[in-house]
N, C-alpha and C positions, 0 to 999 in steps of 0.2 A: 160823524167824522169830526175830528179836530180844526182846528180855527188852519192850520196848517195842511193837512191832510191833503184836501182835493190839488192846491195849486204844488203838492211835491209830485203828485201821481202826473200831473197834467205835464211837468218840469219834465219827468224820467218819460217820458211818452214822446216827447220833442227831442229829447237827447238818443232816443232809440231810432226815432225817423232819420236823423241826422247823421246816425251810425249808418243805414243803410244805406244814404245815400250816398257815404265815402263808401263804405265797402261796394257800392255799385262802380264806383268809379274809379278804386283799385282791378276792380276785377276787369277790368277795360282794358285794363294796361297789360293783363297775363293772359288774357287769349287771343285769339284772332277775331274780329270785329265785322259783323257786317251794318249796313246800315241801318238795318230795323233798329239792332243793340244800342247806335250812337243814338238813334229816336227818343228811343224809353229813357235814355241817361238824361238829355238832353229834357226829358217831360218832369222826370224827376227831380232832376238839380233846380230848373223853373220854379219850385214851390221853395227852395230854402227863401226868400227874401220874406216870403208869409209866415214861416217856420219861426224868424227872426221876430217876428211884430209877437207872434202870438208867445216868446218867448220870454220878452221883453215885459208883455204886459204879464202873465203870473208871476215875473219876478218883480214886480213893484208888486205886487199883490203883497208877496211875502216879508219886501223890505219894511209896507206900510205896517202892515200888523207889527212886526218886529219893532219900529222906533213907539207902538204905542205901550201904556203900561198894561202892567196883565191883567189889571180888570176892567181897562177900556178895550181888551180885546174878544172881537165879536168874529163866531163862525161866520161864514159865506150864507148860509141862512141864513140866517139873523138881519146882515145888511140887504141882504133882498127887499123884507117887508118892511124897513124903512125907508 
């Protein structure tokens, strides 16, 4: 994989949970609602603030790579083993 590669997949992976969790909470508003429904919403919208952190940190992943030059830049392997 590319020095870029893993933290875009991890990016579009965060941006699709996040989709779900509006469209879970559009669909709230277009049917009739029992309580279990408000449960699961209510369990799901709970995790955007971890959603945020882990969101936060891939994109400094990307920003750091990005301000270095192209040949100080090292895949996600690479920094592991040092």
């Amino acid at each position: 994989m590319g020095v870029f590669e893993e933290p875009k997949i991890r990016l579009s992976d965060i941006q699709k949970r996040i989709m779900r969790v509006r469209d879970a909470g559009d669909a709230l508003n277009k049917i009739p609602v029992t309580r279990l429904d408000k449960t699961k919403f209510r369990m799901m919208y709970a995790t955007v603030p971890r959603i945020k952190e882990e969101f936060e940190e891939q994109l400094s992943i990307v920003i750091k790579q990005l301000g270095k030059p192209e040949k100080d830049q090292k895949s996600e392997e690479d920094m592991q083993f040092t």
